[in-house]
N, C-alpha and C positions, 0 to 999 in steps of 0.2 A: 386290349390286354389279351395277349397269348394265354391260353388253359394249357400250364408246365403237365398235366397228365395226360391229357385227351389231342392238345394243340390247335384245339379251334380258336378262332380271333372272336374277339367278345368285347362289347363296350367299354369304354376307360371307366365307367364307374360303376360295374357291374360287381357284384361280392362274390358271386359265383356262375364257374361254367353254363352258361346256355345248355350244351350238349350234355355234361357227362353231371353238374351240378359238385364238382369240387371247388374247392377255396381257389380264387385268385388270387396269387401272388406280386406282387409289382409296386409301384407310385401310384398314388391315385389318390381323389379329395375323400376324407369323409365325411358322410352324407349329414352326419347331426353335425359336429361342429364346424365342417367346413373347412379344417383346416389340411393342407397336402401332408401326405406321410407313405408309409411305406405300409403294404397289408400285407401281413405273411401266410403260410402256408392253411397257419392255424386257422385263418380268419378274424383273428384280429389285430388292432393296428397299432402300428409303433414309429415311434420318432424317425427314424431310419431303416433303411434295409442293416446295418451293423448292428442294432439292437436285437432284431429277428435273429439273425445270424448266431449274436452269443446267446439267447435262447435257444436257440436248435444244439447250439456245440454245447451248453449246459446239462441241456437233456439228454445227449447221444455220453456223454462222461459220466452221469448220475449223479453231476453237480449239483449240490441242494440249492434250492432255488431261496427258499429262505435264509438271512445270513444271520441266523442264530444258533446257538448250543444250547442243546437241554441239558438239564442237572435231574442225577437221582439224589443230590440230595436231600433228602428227606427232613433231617433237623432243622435245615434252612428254610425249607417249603412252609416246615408246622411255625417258625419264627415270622415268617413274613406273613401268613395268617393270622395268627395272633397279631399279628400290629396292626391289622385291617387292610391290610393288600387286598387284591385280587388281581389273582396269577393265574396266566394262559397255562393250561397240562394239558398234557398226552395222556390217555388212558388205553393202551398198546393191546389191550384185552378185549375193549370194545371198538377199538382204533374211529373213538372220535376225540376232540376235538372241546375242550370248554373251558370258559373262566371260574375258577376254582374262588372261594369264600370263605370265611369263618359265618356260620347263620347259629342262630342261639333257637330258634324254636319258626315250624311250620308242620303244616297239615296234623297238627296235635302231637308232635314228637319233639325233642328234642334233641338236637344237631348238635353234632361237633361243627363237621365241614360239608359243605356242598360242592359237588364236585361234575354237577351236572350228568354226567354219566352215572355215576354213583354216592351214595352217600356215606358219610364215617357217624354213625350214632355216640348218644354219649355212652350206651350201654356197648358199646364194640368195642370201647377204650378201655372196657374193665376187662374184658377177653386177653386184648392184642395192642400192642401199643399201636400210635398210630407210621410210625417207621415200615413196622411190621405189615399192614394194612396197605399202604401206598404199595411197599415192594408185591403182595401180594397181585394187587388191581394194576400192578409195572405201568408205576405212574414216573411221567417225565414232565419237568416244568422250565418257562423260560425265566429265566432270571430277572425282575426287574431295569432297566440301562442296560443292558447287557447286551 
């Protein structure tokens, strides 16, 4: 297999350059499952070189790569908690990442919501609603089926 950076020839089932130590691109087996496919630039492997490809033209567009929509809805958020959900959110403040809860009590405190980045106390709902709280922490959720 050709190194597309450097252009030294390299064994068909090498992951990377000999010379320069970039990802090989091309056909070739993978080494756990064994099965042929295509390894792209990234160094990892995919069904075809046409799946590499619409990930490369995804990422050169800022195509989101996930095919969801978030919601700021917020009454919807506190409704599907209360019914016992747990909803994937965005916390755009601390830009991670968690599945969001209704918890009634931990570490001696009493919870509204958990929110893994952060938490909604019952005593922060006598402050601020929890609308108010979400928009504050610019929280974003996926929608259940959605």
């Amino acid at each position: 297999m050709k190194c597309k950076k450097c252009g030294t020839e390299n064994p068909s089932l090498k992951k990377c350059c000999t010379n320069c130590g970039a990802y090989l691109e091309g056909w070739t087996v993978n080494n756990v499952t064994r099965e042929v496919g295509y390894r792209g630039g990234d160094g990892l492997f995919y069904e075809s070189e046409e799946d590499y490809l619409t990930k490369v033209e995804q990422l050169k567009n800022n195509q989101p790569m996930i095919p969801y929509k978030t919601s700021r809805d917020y009454s919807r958020l506190k409704q599907l908690l209360n019914e016992g959900n747990e909803i994937v959110c965005f916390s755009l403040k601390s830009k991670e990442c968690a599945l969001a809860k209704k918890q009634t009590f931990c570490d001696g405190q009493n919870f509204g919501y958990n929110f893994g980045c952060f938490h909604i106390f019952d005593h922060d709902l006598e402050e601020a609603t929890f609308e108010q709280l979400c928009e504050l922490y610019d929280v974003e959720f996926i929608e259940p089926d959605k």
